[in-house]
N, CA and C of each residue as an Amber inpcrd file, in Angstrom:
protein
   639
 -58.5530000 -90.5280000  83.4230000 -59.5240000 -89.4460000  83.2700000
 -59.0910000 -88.5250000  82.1310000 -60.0320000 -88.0460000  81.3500000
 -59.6630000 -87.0150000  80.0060000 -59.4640000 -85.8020000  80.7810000
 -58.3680000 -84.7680000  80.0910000 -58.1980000 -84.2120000  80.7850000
 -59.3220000 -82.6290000  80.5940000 -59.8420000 -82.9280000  80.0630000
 -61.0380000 -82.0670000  79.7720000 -62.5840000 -82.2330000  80.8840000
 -62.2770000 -84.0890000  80.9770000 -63.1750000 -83.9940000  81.8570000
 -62.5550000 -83.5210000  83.6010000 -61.2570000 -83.8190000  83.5820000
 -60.8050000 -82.8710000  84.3000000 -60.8940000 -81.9710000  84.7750000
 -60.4240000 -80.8340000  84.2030000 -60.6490000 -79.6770000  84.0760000
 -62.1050000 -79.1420000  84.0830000 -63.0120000 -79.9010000  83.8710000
 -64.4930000 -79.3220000  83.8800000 -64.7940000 -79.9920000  85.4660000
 -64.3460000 -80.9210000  86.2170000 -64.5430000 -81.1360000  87.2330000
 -64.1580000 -80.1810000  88.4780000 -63.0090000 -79.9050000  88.0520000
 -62.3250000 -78.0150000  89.0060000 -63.1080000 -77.4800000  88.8880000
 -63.2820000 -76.9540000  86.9950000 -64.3310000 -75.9110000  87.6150000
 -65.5190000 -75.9850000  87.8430000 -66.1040000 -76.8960000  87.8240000
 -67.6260000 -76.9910000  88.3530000 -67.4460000 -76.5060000  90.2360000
 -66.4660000 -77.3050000  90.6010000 -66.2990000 -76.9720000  91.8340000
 -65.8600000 -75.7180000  92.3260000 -65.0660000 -75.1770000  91.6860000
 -64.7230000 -73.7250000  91.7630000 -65.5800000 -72.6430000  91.8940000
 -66.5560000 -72.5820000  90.6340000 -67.8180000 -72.2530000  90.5620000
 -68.7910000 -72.3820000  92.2450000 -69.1490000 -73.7360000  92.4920000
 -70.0550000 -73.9970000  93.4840000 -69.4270000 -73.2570000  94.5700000
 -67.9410000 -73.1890000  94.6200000 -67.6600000 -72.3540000  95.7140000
 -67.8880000 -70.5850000  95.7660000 -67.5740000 -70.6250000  94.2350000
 -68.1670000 -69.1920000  94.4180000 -69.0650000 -68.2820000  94.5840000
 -70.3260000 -69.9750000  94.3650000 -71.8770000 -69.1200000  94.4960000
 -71.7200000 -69.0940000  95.6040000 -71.4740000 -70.2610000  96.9880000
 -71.1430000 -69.7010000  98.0000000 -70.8720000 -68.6810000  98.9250000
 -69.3510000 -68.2970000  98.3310000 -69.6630000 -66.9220000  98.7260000
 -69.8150000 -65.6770000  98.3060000 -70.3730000 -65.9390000  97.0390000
 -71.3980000 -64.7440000  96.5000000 -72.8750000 -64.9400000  97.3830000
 -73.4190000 -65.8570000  98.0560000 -74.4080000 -66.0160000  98.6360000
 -74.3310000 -65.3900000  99.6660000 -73.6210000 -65.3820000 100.7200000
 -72.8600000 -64.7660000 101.9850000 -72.6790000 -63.4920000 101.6750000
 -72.2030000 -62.8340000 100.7990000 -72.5020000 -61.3580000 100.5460000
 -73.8600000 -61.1490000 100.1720000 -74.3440000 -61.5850000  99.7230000
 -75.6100000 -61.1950000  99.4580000 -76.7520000 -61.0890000 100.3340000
 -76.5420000 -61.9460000 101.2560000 -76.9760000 -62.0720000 102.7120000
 -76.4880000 -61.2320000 103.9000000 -75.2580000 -60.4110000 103.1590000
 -75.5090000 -59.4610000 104.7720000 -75.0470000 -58.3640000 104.1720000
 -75.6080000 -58.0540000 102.7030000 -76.0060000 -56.8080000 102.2640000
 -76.9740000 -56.4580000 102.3800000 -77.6960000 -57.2780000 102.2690000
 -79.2230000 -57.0970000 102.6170000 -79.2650000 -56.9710000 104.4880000
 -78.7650000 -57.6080000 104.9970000 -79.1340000 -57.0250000 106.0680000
 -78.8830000 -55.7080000 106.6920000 -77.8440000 -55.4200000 105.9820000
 -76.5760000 -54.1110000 106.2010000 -78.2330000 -53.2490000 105.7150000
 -78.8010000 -53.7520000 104.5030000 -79.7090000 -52.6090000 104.3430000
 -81.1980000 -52.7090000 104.9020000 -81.1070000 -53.4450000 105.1750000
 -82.2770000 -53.7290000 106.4810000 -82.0260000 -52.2820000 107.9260000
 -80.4580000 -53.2970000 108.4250000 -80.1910000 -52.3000000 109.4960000
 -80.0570000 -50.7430000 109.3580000 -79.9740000 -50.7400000 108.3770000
 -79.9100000 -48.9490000 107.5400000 -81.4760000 -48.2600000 107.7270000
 -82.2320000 -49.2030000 106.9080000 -83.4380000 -48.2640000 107.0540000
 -84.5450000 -48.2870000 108.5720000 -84.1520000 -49.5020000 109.2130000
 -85.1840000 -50.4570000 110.3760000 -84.6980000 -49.1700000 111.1720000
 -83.1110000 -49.4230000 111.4080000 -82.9260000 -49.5280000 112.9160000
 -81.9790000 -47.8510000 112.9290000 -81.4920000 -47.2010000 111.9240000
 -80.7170000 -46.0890000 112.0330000 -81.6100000 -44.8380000 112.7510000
 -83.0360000 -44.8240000 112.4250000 -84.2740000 -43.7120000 112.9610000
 -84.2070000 -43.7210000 114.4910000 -84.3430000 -45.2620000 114.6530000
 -84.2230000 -45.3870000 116.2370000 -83.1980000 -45.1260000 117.2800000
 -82.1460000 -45.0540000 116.1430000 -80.6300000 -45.1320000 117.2110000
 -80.6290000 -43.8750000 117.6450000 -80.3870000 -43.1110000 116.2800000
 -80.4330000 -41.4750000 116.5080000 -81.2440000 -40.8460000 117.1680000
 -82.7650000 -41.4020000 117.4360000 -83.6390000 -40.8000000 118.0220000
 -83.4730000 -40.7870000 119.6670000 -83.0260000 -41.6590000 120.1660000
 -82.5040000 -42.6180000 120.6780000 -81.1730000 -41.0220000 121.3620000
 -80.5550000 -41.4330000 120.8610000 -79.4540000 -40.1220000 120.8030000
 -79.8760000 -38.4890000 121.3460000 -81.1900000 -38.4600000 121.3980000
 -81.3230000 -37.2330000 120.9090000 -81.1420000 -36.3390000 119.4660000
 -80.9000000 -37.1390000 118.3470000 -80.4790000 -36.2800000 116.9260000
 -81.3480000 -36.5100000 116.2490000 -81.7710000 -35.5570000 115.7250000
 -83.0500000 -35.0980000 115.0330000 -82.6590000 -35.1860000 113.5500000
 -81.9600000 -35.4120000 113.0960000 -81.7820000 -35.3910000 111.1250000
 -81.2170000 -36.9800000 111.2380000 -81.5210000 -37.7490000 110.0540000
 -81.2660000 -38.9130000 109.4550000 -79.4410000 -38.5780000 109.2820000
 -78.6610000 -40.0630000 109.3670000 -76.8530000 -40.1570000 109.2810000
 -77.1080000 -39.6630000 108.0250000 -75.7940000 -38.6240000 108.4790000
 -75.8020000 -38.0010000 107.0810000 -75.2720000 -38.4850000 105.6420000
 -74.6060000 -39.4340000 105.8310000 -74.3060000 -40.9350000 104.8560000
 -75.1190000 -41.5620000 104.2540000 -76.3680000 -41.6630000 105.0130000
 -77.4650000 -42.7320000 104.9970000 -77.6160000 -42.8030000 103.1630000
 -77.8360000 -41.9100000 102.2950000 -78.1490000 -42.2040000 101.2360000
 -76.6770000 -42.7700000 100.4480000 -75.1640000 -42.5650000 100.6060000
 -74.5620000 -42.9490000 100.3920000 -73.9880000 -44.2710000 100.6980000
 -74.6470000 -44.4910000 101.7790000 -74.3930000 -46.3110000 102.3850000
 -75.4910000 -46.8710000 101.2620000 -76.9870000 -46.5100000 101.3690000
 -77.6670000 -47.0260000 100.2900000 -77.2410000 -47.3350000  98.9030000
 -76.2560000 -46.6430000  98.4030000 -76.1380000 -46.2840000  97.0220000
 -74.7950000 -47.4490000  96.9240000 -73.9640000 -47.2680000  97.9570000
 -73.1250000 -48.4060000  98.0170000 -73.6940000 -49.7720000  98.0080000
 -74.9520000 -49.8210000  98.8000000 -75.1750000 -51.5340000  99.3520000
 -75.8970000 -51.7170000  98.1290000 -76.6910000 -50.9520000  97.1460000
 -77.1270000 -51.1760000  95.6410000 -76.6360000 -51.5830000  95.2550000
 -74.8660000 -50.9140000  94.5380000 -73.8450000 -51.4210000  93.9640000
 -73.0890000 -52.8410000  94.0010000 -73.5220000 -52.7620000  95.3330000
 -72.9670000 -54.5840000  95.6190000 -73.8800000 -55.5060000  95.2920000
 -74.9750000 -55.2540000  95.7880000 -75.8830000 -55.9910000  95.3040000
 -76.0390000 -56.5930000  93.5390000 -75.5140000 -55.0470000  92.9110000
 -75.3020000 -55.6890000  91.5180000 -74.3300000 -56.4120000  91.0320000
 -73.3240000 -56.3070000  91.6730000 -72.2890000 -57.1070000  91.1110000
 -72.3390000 -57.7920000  91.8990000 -72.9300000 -58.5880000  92.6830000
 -73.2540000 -59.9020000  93.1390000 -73.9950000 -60.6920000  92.4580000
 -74.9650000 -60.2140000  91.6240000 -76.3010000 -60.6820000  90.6900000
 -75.3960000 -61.2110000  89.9700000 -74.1590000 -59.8730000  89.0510000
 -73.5840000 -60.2670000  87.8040000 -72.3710000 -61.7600000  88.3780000
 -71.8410000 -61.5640000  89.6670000 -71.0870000 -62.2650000  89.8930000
 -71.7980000 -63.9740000  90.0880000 -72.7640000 -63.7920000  90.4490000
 -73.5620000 -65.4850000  90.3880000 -73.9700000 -65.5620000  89.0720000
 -74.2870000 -64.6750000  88.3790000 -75.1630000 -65.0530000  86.9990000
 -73.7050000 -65.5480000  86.3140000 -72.1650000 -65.2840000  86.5290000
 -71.2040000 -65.9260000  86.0320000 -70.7980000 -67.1980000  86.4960000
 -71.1470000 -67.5170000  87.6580000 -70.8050000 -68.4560000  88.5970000
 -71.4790000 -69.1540000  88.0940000 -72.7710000 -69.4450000  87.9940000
 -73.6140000 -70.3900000  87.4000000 -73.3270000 -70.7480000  85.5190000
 -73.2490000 -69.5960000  84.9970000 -72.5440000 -70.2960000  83.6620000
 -71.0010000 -70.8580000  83.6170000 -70.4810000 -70.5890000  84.5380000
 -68.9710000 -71.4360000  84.4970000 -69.1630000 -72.8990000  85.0960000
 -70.4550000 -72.6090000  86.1000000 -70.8470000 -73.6460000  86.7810000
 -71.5650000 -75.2210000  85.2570000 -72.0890000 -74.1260000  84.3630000
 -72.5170000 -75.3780000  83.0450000 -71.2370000 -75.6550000  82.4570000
 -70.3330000 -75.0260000  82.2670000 -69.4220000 -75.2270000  81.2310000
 -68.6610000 -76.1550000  81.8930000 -68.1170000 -76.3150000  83.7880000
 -67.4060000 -77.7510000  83.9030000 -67.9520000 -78.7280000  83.9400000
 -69.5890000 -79.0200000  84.4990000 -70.1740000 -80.1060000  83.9450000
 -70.3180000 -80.1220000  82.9330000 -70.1130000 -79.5000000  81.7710000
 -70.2110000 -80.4070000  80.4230000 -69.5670000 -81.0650000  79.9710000
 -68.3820000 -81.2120000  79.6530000 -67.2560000 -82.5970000  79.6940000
 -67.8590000 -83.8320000  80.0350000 -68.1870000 -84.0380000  81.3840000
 -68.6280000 -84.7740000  81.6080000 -69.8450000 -86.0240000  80.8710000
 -70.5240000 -84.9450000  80.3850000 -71.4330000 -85.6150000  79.4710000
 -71.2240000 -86.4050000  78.4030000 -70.0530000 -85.6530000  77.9320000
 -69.3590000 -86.8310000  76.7260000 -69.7290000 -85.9290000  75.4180000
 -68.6330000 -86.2740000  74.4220000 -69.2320000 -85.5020000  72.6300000
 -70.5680000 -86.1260000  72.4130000 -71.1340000 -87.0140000  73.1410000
 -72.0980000 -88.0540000  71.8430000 -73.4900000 -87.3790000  72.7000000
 -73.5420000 -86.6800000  74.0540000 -74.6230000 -86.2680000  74.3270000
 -75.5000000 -85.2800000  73.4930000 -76.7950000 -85.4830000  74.0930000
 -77.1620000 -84.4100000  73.3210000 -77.8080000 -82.9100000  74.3160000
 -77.6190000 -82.0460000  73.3910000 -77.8190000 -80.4230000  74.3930000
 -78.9910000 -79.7710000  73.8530000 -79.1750000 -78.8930000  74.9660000
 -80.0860000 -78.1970000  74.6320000 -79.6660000 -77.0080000  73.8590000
 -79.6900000 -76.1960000  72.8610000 -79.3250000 -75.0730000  72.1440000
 -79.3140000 -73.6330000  73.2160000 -80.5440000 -73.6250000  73.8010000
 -80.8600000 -72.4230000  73.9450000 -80.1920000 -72.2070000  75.6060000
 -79.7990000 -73.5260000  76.0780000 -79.0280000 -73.4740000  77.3380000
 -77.9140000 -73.0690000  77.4000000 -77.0660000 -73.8380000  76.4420000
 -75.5760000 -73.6290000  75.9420000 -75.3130000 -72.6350000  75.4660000
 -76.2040000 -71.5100000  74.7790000 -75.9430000 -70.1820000  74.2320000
 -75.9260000 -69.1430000  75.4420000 -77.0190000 -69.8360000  76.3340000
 -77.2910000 -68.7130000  77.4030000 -75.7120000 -68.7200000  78.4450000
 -75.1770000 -70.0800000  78.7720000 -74.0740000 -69.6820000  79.2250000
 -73.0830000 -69.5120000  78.9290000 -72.9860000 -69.3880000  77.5130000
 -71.2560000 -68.8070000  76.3550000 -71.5450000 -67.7070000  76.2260000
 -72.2350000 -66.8760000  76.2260000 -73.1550000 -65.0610000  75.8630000
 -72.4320000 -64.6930000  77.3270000 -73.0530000 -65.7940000  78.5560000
 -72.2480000 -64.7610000  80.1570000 -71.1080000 -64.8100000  79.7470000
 -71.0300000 -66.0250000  79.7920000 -68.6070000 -66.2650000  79.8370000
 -68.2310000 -65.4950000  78.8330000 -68.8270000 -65.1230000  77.2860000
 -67.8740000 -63.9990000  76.8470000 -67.8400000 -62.8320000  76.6750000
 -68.7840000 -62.5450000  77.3440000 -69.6960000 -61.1530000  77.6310000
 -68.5290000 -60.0030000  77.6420000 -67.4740000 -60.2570000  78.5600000
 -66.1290000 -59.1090000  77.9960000 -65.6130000 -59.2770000  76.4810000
 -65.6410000 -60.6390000  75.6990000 -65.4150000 -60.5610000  74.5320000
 -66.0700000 -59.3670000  73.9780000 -67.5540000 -59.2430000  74.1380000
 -68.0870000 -58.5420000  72.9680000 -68.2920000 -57.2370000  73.4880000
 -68.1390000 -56.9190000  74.8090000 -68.2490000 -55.7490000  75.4990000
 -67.3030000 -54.7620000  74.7160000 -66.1470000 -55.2990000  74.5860000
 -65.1950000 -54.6810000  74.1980000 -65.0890000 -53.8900000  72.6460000
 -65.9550000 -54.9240000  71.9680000 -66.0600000 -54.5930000  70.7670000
 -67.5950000 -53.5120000  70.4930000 -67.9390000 -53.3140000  71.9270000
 -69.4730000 -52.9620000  71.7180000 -70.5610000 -53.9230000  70.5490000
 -70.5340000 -54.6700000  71.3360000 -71.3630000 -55.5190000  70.2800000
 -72.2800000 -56.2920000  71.3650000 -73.8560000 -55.8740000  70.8730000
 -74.1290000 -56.9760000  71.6510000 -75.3790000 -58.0930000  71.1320000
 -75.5920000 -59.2180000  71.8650000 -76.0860000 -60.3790000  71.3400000
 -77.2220000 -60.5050000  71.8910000 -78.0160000 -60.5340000  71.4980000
 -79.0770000 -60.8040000  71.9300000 -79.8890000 -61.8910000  71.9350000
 -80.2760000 -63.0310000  72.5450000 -80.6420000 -63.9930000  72.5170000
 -82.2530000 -64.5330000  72.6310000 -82.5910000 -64.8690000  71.8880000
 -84.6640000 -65.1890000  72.0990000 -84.8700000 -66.6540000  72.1780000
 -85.4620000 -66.9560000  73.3820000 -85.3430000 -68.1880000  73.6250000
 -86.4730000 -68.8200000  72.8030000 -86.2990000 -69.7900000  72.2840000
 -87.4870000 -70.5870000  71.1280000 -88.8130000 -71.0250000  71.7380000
 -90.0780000 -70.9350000  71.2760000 -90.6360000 -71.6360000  72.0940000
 -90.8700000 -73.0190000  72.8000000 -90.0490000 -73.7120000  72.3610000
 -90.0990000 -75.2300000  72.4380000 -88.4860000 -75.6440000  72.6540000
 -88.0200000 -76.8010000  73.3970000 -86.7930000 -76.9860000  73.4650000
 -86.0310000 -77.2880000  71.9800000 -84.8000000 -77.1030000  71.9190000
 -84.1210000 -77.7070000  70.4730000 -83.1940000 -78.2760000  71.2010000
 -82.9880000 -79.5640000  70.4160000 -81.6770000 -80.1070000  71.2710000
 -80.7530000 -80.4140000  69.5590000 -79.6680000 -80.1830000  70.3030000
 -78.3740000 -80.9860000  69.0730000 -77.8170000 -82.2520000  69.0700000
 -77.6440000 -83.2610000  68.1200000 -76.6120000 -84.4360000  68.4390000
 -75.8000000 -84.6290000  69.0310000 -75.6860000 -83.4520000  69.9010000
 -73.8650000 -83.2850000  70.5210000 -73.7530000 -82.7480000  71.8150000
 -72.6190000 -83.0160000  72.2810000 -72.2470000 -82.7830000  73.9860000
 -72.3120000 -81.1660000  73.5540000 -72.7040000 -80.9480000  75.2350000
 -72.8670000 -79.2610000  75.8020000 -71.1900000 -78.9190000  75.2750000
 -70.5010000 -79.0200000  75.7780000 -69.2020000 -78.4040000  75.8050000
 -68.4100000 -77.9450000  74.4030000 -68.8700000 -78.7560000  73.4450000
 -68.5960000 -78.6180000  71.8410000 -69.9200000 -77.9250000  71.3510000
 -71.3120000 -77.6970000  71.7810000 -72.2250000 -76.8700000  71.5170000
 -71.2860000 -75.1800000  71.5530000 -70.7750000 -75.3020000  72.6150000
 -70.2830000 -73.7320000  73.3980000 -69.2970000 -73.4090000  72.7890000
 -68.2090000 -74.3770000  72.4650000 -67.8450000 -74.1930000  71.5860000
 -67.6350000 -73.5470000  70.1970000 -68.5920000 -74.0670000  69.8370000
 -69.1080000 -73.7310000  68.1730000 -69.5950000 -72.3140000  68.1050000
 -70.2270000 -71.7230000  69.1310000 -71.1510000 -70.7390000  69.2130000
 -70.0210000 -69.6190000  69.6030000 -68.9830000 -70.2280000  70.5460000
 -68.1760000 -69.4320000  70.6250000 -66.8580000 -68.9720000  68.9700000
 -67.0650000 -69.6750000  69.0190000 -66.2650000 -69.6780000  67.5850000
 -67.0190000 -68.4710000  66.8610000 -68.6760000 -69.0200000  66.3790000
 -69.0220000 -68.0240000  65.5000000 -69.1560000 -66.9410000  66.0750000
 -69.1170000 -66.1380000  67.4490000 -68.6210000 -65.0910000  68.1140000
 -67.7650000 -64.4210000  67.5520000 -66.7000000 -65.1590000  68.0720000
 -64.9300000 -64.8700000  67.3070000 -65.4000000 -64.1400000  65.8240000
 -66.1120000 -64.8920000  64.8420000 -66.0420000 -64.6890000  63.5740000
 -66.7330000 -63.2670000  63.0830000 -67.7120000 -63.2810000  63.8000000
 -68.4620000 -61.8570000  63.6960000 -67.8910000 -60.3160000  64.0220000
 -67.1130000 -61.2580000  65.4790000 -66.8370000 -60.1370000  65.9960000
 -65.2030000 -59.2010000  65.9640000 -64.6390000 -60.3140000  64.8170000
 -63.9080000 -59.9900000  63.9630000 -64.0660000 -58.5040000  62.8880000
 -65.2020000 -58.4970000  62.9120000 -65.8100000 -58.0130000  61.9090000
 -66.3840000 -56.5520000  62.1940000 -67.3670000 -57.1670000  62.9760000
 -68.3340000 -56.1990000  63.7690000 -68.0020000 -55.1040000  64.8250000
 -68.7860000 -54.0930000  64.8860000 -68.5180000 -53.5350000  65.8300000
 -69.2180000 -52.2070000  66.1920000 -69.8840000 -51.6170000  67.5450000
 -70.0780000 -50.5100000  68.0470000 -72.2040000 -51.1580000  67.0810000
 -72.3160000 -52.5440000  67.2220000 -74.2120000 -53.2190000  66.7020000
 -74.7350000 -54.2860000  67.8980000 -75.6300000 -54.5470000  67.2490000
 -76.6060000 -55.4080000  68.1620000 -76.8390000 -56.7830000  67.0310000
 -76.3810000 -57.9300000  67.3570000 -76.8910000 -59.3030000  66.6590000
 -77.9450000 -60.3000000  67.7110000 -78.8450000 -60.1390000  66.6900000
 -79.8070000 -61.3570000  67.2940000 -79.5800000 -62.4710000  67.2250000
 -79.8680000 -63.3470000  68.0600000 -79.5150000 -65.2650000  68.1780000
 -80.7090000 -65.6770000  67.8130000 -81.2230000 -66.5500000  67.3360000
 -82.3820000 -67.2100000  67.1960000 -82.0370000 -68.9600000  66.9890000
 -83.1090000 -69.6980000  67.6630000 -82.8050000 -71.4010000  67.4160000
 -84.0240000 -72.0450000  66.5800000 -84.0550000 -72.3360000  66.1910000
 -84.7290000 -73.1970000  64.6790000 -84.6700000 -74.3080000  64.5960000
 -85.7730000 -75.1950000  64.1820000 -84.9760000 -76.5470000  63.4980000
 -85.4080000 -76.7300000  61.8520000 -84.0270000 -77.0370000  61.3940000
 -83.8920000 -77.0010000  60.3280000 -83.9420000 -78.2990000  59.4910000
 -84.3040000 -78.5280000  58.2610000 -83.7080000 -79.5370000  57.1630000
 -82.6990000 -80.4030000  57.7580000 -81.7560000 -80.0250000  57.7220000
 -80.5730000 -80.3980000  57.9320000 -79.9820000 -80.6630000  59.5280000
 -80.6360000 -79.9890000  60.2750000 -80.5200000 -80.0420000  61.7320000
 -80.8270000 -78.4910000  61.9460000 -80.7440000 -78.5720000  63.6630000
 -80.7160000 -77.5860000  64.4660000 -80.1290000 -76.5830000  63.7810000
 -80.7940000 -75.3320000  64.3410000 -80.2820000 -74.2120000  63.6250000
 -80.1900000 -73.6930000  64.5090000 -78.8170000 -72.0570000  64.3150000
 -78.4950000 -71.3140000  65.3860000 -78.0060000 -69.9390000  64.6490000
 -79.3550000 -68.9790000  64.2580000 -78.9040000 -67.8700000  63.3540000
 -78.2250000 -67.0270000  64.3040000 -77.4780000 -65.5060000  64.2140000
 -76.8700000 -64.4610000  64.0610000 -77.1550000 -63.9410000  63.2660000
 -77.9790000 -62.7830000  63.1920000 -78.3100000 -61.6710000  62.5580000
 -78.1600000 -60.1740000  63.1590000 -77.7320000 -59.4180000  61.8990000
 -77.2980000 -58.2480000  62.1490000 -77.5220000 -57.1310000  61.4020000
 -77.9070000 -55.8070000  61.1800000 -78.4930000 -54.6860000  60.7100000
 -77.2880000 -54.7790000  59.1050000 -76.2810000 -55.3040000  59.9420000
 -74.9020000 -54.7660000  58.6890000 -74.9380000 -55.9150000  57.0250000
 -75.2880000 -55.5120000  55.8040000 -75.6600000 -55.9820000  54.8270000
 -74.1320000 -56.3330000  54.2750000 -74.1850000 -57.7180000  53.4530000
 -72.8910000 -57.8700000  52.7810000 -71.4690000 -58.3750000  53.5700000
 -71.8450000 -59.2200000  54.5380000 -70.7410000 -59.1190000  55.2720000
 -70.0500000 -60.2360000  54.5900000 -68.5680000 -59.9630000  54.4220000
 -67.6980000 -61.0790000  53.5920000 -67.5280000 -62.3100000  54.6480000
 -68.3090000 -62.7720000  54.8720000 -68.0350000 -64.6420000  55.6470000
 -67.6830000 -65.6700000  54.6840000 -66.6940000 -66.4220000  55.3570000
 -66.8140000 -67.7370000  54.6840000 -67.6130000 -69.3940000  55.1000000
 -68.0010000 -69.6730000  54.2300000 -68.2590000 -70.6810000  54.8490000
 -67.6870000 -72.2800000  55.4010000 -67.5040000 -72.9270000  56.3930000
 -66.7230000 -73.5840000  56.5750000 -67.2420000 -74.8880000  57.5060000
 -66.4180000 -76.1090000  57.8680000 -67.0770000 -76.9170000  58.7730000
 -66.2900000 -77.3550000  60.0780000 -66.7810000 -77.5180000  61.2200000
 -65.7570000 -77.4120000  62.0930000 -66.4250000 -79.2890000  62.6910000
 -64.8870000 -79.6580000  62.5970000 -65.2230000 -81.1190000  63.1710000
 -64.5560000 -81.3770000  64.7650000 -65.8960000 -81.8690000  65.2060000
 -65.6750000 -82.1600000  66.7160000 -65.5840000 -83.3740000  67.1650000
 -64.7640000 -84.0960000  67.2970000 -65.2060000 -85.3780000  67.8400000
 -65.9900000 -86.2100000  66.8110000 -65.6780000 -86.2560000  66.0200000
 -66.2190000 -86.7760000  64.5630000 -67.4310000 -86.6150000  64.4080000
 -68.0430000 -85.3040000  64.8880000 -69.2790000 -84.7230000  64.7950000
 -69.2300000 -83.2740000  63.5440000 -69.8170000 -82.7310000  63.5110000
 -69.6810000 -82.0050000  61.9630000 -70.7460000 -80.5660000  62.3780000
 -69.9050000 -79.6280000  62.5640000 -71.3320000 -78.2370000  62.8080000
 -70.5480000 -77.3530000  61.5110000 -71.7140000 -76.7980000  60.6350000
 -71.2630000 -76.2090000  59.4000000 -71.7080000 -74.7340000  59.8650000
 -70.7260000 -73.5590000  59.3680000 -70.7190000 -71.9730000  59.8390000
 -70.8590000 -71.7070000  58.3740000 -72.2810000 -71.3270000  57.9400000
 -72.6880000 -70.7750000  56.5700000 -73.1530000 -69.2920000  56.9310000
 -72.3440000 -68.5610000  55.7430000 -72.7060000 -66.8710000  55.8830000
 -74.0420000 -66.7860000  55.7990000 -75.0250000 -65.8850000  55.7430000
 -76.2510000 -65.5230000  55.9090000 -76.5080000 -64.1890000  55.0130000
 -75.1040000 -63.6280000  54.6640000 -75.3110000 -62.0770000  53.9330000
 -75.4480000 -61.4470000  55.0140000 -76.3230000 -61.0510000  56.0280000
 -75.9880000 -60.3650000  57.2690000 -75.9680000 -61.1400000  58.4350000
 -75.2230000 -62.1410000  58.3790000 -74.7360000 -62.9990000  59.7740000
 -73.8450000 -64.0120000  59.4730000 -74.5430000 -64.9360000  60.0210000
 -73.9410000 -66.4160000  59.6660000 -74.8710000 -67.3480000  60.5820000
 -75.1920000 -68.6050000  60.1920000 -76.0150000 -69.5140000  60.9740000
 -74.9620000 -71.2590000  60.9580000 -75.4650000 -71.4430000  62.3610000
 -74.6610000 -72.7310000  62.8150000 -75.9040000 -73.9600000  62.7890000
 -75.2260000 -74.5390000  62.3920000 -76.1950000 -75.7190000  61.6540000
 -75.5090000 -77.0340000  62.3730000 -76.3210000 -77.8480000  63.3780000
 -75.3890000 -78.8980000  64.2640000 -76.5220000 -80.0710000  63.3200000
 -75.8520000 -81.4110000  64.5300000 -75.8780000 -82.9050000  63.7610000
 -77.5560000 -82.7620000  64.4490000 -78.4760000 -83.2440000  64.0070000
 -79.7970000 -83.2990000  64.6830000 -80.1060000 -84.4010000  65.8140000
 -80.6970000 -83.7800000  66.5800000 -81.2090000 -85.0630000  67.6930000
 -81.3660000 -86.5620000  67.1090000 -80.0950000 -87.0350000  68.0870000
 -80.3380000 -88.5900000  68.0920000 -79.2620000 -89.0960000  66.7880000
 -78.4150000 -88.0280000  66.1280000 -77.7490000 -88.4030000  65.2540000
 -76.4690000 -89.3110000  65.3760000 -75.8070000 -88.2410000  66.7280000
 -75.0710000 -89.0600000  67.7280000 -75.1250000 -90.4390000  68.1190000
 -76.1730000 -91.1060000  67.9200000 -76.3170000 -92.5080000  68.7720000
 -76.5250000 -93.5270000  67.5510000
């Protein structure tokens, strides 16, 4: 076994366990806030006590909070969940663009947090696929991350997918004019994705559907 496909086999599983029990919290937060608003009127009344627990809006404000970082915690679970099945697929598959961006944007989302930078992604109207396995798609995209965000900082870059001349296209654009990029080619698996500056970005240019085969 490669040990890549390996390693994408853990974590696929790792992942599935975690939607798990991110599911299980999510399921008796909601009930926690069910029982908050249903059943707290009745207890107290019930009691004799005439004013709502005096918590009540602070339990709410808590069971919100979880609720969100449960969203954010599956919306990660599920992109770690693409990235160990992709190995699997092999370099010679081919991907969808706008899939593979959507789950390298979650997974490095502290990358660019940090730098205040953020990415913004517009999904194309029509699928684009590349000559090439998911896992070297994420790759690449992650790379031109790295490169920008080298650079960049405290902006907003747009993603856009295209098909191009030459193949699939995968712009980065950004408000900031003149940015010194180089241009370069990164070889995968004897596959070929070229990182050409843009003057305000840089665009990733993969092997086109069916080139692979």
């Amino acid at each position: 076994m490669r040990e890549d496909v390996f390693m994408g086999a853990l974590i696929a599983s790792v992942s599935h366990e975690l939607l798990n029990v991110l599911a299980t919290i999510h399921q008796s937060s909601g009930l926690m806030d069910d029982l908050m608003g249903a059943g707290a009127r009745k207890s107290l009344f019930g009691l004799g006590m005439k004013t709502e627990f005096v918590h009540h809006d602070k339990f709410k404000s808590i069971i919100a909070t979880i609720g969100q970082q449960v969203d954010r915690g599956m919306a990660l679970s599920e992109a770690l969940n693409t990235l160990g099945h992709a190995p699997a697929k092999g370099p010679q598959a081919q991907c969808d663009l706008w899939e593979a961006a959507s789950a390298t944007l979650c997974l490095a989302e502290r990358l660019s947090r940090k730098r205040r930078v953020r990415f913004m992604l517009r999904k194309p109207q029509a699928r684009i696929l590349a000559g090439m396995g998911q896992l070297w798609v994420m790759m690449s995209i992650y790379e031109a991350m790295e490169t920008l965000l080298a650079t960049l900082k405290e902006t907003e870059v747009e993603i856009t997918i295209e098909k191009g001349s030459a193949g699939p296209v995968m712009r980065f654009e950004t408000d900031s004019a003149g940015l010194d990029l180089a241009a370069r080619e990164m070889a995968l698996c004897g596959l070929v994705v070229r990182l050409e500056p843009t003057g305000n970005g840089l665009a990733l240019v993969f092997p086109s559907e069916g080139s692979s085969t």
